[in-house]
C-alpha positions in Angstrom: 0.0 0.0 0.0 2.5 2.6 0.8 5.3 2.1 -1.6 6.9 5.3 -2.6 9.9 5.7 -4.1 13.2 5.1 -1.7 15.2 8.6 -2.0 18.9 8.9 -2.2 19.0 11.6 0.5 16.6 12.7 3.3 16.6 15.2 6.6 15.3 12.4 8.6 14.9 8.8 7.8 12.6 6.5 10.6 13.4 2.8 10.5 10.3 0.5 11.7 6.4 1.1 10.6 5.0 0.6 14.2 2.8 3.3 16.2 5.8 4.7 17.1 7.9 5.4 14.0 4.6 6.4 12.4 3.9 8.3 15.1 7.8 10.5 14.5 6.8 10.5 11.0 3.4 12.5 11.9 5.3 14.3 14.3 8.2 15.9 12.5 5.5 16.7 9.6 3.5 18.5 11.6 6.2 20.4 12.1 6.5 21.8 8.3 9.5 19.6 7.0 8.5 17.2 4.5 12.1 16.0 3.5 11.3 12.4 5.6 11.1 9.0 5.0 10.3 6.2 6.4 10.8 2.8 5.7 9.5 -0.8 6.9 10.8 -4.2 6.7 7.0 -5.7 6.2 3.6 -3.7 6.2 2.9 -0.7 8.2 1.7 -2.3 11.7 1.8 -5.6 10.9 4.2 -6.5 14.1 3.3 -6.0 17.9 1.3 -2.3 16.8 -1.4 -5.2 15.8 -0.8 -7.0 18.7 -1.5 -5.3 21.4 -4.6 -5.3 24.1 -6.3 -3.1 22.0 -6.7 -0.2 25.1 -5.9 3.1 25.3 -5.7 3.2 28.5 -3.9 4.9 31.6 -2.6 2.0 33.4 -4.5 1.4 36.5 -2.2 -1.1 37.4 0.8 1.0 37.1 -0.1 3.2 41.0 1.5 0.3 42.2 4.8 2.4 42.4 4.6 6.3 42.7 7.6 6.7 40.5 5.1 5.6 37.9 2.3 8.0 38.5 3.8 10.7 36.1 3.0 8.2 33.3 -0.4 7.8 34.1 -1.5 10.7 34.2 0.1 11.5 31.2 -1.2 8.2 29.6 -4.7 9.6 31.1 -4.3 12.8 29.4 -3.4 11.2 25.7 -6.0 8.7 26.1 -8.8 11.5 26.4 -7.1 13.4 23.6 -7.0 10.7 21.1 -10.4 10.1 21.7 -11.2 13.4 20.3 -8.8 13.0 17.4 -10.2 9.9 16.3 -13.4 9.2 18.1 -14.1 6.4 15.5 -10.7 3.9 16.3 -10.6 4.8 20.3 -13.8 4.4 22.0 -14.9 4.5 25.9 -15.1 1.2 27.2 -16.5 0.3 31.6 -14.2 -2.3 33.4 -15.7 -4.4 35.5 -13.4 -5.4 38.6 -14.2 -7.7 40.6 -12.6 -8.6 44.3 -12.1 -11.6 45.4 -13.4 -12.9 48.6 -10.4 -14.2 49.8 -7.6 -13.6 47.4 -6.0 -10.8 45.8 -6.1 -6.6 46.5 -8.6 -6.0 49.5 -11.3 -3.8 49.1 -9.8 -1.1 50.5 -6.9 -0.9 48.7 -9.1 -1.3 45.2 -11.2 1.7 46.2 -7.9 3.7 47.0 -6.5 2.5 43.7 -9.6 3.5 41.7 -9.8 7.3 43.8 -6.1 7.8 42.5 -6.9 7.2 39.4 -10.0 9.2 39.0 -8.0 12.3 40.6 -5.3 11.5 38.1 -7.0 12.3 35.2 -9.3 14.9 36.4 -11.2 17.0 34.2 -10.1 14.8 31.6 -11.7 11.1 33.6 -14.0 9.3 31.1 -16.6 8.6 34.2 -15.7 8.0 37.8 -15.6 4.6 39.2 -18.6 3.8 41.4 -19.6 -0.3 43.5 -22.1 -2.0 42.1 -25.3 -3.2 43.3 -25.5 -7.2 43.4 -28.4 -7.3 41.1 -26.3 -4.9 38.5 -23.5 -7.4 38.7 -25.8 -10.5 37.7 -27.1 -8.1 34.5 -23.9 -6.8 33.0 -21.3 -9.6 34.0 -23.4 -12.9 34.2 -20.6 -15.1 33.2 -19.1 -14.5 36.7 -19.3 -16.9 39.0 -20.1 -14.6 42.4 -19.6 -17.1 44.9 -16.3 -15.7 44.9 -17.0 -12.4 44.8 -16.8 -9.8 47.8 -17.5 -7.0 45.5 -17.6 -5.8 42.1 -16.3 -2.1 41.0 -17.0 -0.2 37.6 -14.3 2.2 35.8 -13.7 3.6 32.2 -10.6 3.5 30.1 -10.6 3.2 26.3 -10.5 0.6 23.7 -9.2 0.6 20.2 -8.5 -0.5 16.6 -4.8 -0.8 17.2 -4.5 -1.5 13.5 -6.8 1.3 12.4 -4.6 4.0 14.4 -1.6 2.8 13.0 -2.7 3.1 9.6 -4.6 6.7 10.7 -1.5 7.8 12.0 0.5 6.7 8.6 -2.1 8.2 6.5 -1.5 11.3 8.7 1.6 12.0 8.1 1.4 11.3 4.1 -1.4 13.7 4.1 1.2 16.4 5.1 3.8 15.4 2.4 6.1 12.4 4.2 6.6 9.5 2.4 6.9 6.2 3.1 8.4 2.3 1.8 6.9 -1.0 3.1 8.6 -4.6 2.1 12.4 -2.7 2.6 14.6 -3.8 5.5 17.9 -2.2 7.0 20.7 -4.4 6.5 23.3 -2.0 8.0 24.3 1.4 9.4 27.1 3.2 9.3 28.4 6.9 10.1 30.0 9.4 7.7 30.7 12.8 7.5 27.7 13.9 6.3 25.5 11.9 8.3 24.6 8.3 8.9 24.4 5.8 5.6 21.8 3.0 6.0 21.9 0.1 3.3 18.5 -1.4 2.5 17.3 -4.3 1.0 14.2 -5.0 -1.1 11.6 -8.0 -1.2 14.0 -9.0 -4.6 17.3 -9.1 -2.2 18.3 -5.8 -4.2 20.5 -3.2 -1.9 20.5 0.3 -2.0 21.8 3.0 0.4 20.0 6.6 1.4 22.2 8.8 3.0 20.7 11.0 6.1 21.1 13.8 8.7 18.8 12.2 11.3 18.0 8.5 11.7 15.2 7.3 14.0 15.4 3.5 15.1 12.0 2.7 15.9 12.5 -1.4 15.1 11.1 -2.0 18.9 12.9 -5.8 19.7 15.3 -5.5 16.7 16.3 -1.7 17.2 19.7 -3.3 18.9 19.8 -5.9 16.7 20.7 -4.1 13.7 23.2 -1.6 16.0 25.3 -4.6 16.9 24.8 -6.1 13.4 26.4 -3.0 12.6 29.3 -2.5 14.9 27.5 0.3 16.6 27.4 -0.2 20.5 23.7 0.4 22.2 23.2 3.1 24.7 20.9 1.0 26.5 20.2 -2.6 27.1 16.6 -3.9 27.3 14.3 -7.1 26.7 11.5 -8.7 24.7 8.4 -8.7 27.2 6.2 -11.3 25.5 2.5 -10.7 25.8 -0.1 -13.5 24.7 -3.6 -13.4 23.8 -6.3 -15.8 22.7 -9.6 -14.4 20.7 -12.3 -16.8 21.9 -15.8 -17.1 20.8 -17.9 -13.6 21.6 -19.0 -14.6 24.9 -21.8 -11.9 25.4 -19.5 -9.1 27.2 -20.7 -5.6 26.5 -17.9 -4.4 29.0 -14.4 -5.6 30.0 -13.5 -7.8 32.9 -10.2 -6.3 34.5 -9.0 -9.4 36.8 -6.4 -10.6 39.1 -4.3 -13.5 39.0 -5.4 -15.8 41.5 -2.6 -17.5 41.8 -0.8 -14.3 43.6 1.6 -13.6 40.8 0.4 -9.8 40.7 -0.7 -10.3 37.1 -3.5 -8.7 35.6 -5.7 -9.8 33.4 -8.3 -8.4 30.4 -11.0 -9.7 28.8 -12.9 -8.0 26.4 -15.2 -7.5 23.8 -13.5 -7.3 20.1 -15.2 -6.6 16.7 -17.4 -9.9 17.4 -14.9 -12.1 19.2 -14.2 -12.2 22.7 -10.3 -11.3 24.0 -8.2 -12.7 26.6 -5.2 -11.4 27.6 -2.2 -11.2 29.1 1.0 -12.9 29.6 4.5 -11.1 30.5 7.2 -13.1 30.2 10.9 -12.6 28.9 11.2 -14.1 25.1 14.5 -15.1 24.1 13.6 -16.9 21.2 13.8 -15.9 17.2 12.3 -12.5 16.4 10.9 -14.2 13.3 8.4 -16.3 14.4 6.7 -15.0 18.0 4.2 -17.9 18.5 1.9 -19.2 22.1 3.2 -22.0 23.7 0.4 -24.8 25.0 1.5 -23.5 28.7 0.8 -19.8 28.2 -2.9 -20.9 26.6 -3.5 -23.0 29.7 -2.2 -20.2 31.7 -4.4 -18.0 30.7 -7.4 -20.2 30.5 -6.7 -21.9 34.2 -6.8 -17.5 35.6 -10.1 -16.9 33.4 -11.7 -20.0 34.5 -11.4 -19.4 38.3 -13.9 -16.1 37.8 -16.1 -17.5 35.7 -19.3 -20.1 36.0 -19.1 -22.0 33.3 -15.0 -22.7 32.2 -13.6 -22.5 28.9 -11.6 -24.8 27.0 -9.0 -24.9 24.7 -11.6 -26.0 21.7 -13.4 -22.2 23.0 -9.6 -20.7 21.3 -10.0 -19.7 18.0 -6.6 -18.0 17.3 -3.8 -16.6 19.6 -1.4 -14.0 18.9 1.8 -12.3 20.7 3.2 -9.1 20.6 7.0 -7.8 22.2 7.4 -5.2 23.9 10.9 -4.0 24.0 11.6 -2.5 27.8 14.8 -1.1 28.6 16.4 -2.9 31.6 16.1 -1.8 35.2 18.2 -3.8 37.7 16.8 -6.0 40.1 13.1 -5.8 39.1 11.0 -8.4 37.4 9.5 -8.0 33.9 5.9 -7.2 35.9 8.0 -4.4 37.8 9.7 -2.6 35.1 8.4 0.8 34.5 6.2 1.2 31.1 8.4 4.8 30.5 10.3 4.9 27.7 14.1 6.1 27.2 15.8 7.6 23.8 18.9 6.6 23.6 21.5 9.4 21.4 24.4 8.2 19.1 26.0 11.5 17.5 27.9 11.4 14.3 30.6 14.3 12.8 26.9 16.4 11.6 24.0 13.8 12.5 22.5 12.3 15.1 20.6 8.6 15.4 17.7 8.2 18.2 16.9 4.8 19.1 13.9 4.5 21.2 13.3 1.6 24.2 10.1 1.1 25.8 6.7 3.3 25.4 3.5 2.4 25.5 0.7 2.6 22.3 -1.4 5.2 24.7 1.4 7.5 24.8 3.5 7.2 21.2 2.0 10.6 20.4 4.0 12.6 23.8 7.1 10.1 23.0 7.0 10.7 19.1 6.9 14.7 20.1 9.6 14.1 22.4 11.9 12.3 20.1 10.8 15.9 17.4 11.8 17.9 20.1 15.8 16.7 20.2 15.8 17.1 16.6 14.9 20.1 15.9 16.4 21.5 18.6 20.1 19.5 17.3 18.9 21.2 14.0 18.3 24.7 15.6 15.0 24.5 14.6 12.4 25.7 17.6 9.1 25.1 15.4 6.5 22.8 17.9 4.6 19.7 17.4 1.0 20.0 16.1 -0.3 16.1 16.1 -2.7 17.8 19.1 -4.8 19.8 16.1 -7.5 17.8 14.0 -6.9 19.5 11.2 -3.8 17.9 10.6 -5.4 13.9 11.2 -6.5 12.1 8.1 -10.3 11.2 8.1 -11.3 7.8 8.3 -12.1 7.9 4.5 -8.7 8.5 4.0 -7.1 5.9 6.1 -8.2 2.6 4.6 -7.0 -0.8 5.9 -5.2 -3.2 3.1 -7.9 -5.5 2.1 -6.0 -8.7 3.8 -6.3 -6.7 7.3 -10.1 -5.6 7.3 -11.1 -9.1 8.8 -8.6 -8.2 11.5 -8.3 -12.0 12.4 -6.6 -13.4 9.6 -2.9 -12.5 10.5 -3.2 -14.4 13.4 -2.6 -18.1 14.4 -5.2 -20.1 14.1 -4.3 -22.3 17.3 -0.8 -22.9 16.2 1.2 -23.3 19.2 4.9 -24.3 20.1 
């Protein structure tokens, strides 16, 4: 779909089609330069961007560490902003949390939690929590089984067409005069005089270099990768935090469930309604393995099954499963914490040539690419002496949905993933 023609020399060149490259691309063009490119290895999205939860959301789980609370309310603010900007791919959705009778965070320390939260994004809260009655809970969450129930609380965070906003974004910034190559992958980087010179190489194997000022790494899991690969050293070390989810049969939800591991692991869980289907998720767990093929194990399906299964009435099986999919998240590394402890911030690392400079970013979160993609325009226009501010907060310049389509292979938006095909 996008396939423009690769240029010999640019400003700025962003490796990696995810929310966030897209989301520098948009950035830096609503700035007034158009001499950008970007380029990625497959189709715009089509890694974790597509892979997420599918909330915009400010991370309720995240008040666990006050360190953390700058990022939700920032992740609060963005949420309630992208809901104006594209009201049609990020849409309110009520949580539903239930406490367990004898397991899990108390009462107390929920209603504290959700308080926070509220305060957090004040004038900008979707609605604020509220307990629900007992005959409320048997109406809108019937599947759970309240037997082990103490009390069930309501909240609002938003859902959306990860997919869709990817592609919005894209169509964004091409609407301001960007361009942009899908199928073209970076083989290798190296510095110059002039700049940083990145060899490419097409779906035909053919290679070809573009020569640029500024170069963006936004390849998430492989941004280090290709560094090394290229004798560059990393400014930062980080991991591949491996998130499963199974889409099950549309189970009747017309809310999400937002639950707690029973086993005491302090993981959360989501399940929600999706364009028909039902979703499950999460897992976190360090991956190791190739980048190229990110598949569930039979063990992270029964994980995730065995936690659903203790809230609801009526368990689910593995014939209920009718695809899975994973996504990475690339975090950088903070000593001694697990990967459900590490901090959903973000850092930038800086490499500086004789005249250019490369950014490579670790971490972020799809709720707040917008802020990071400013952030990241922000060092380079103030490297290139250039004090002209980020504008992805007007309307004006967001593509319309009729000028964002989806590929015809990603409208079904179940296709791409595995049908059942574990490990």
């Amino acid at each position: 779909m996008f396939q423009d023609d690769l240029p010999a020399r640019v400003r700025v060149l962003v490796i990696g089609g995810g929310i966030h490259g897209v989301g520098v691309l948009h950035d830096l063009a609503s700035r007034g330069w158009k001499d950008i490119h970007l380029v990625e290895k497959n189709t715009i999205g089509s890694g974790t961007s597509s892979r997420s939860t599918k909330l915009i959301h400010g991370g309720l789980r995240y008040l666990k560490r006050i360190s953390d609370f700058g990022l939700v309310s920032e992740a609060l603010y963005e949420r309630h902003l992208l809901q104006t900007l594209a009201p049609d791919l990020v849409k309110p959705v009520e949580f539903l949390f239930p406490v367990l009778t004898d397991k899990g965070l108390p009462k107390w320390q929920v209603k504290i939690g959700l308080s926070l939260y509220d305060r957090l994004a004040g004038k900008y809260n979707i609605r604020k929590h509220k307990i629900m009655e007992k005959s409320e809970i048997a109406k809108r969450a019937s599947i759970l089984d309240e037997g082990k129930v103490s009390a069930v609380y309501s909240f609002w965070d938003a859902q959306t067409d990860d997919l869709g906003l990817v592609y919005r974004v894209a169509f964004s910034a091409k609407k301001l005069g960007v361009s942009i190559t899908e199928n073209v992958a970076v083989v290798g980087i190296r510095a110059t005089d002039d700049g940083w010179k990145v060899t490419l190489k097409d779906s035909n194997g053919a290679l070809k270099e573009i020569s640029t000022l500024y170069l963006v790494n936004t390849l998430g899991p492989w941004a280090n990768k290709i560094l090394e690969d290229s004798g560059i050293a990393p400014t930062h070390r980080a991991i591949n935090n491996k998130g499963s989810h199974l889409i099950l049969r549309d189970l009747g939800l017309t809310n999400g469930l937002f639950l707690q591991s029973f086993r005491g692991d302090g993981r959360i869980f989501f399940l929600l309604p999706w364009f028909g289907k039902t979703l499950l998720g999460t897992t976190e767990k360090v991956f190791e393995d190739s980048l190229d093929k990110v598949t569930i194990s039979g063990d992270e399906i029964e994980y995730l099954l065995e936690n659903i299964n203790y809230f609801l009435k009526e368990p689910l099986q593995v014939a209920d499963v009718e695809s899975t999919f994973a996504g990475l998240r690339w975090l950088p590394i903070e000593k001694g914490l697990t990967i459900t402890q590490i901090s959903r911030s973000h850092v930038i690392g800086e490499i500086a040539c004789r005249r250019g400079l490369m950014l490579t970013v670790y971490g972020g979160k799809l709720t707040t690419y917008r802020s990071l993609a400013a952030e990241v325009g922000d060092i380079v226009f103030k490297h290139f002496g250039d004090h002209t501010k980020s504008k992805t907060h007007l309307q004006t310049l967001w593509a319309q949905q009729n000028e964002s389509p989806l590929p015809p292979e990603m409208e079904k938006r179940f296709e791409h993933f595995d049908q059942v095909g574990t490990n």
